[in-house]
C-alpha positions, 0 to 999 in steps of 0.5 A: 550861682548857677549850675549845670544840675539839678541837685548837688555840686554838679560838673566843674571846669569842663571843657575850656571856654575862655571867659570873654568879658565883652560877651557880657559886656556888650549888651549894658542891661545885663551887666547893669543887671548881673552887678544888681543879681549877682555882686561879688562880695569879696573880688571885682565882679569880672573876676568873680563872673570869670571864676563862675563861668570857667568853674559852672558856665563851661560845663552847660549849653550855654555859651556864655552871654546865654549863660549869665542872661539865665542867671539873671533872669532866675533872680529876676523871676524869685525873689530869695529874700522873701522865700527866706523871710518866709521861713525865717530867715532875715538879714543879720543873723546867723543861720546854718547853710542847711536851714537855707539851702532847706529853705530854698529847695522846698520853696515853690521855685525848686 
């Protein structure tokens, strides 16, 4: 996900800006790419974006088609699974969130 800060859960639900899903509707590429960088694994993927934007979106500068195109363009420009791979870690195991947050933060994209 993305979140307003640079370290740490950061600012939640700040001040109410309603998700629109035609925001990010409109311009098909970012939902063909969001639903590629950026899947729920559990709920329908507006609903989980919804939830993304009212509880990290609202508290950036953003408004919200600038908001999900950052999202996808940081997927985009890093790949997560090499950095992961790199130290170890591969699809199918289990690991500690710590091993993979560490993992992340002292990779060159931090």
């Amino acid at each position: 996900g993305l979140w307003p800060s640079n370290m740490g859960r950061g600012p939640e639900f700040c001040v109410p800006k309603s998700f629109d899903p035609n925001q990010v509707s409109q311009i098909f590429i970012l939902v063909s790419k969001l639903s590629t960088a950026w899947p729920s694994l559990f709920v329908g993927n507006q609903k989980f974006w919804r939830k993304q934007w009212n509880k990290h979106g609202s508290c950036s500068a953003f408004d919200q088609y600038h908001y999900f195109k950052l999202a996808s363009d940081i997927w985009e420009e890093n790949n997560i699974t090499a950095i992961l791979e790199k130290n170890g870690i591969t699809p199918g195991a289990s690991y500690r969130k710590e091993r993979i947050r560490d993992a992340i933060l002292f990779s060159e994209i931090s």
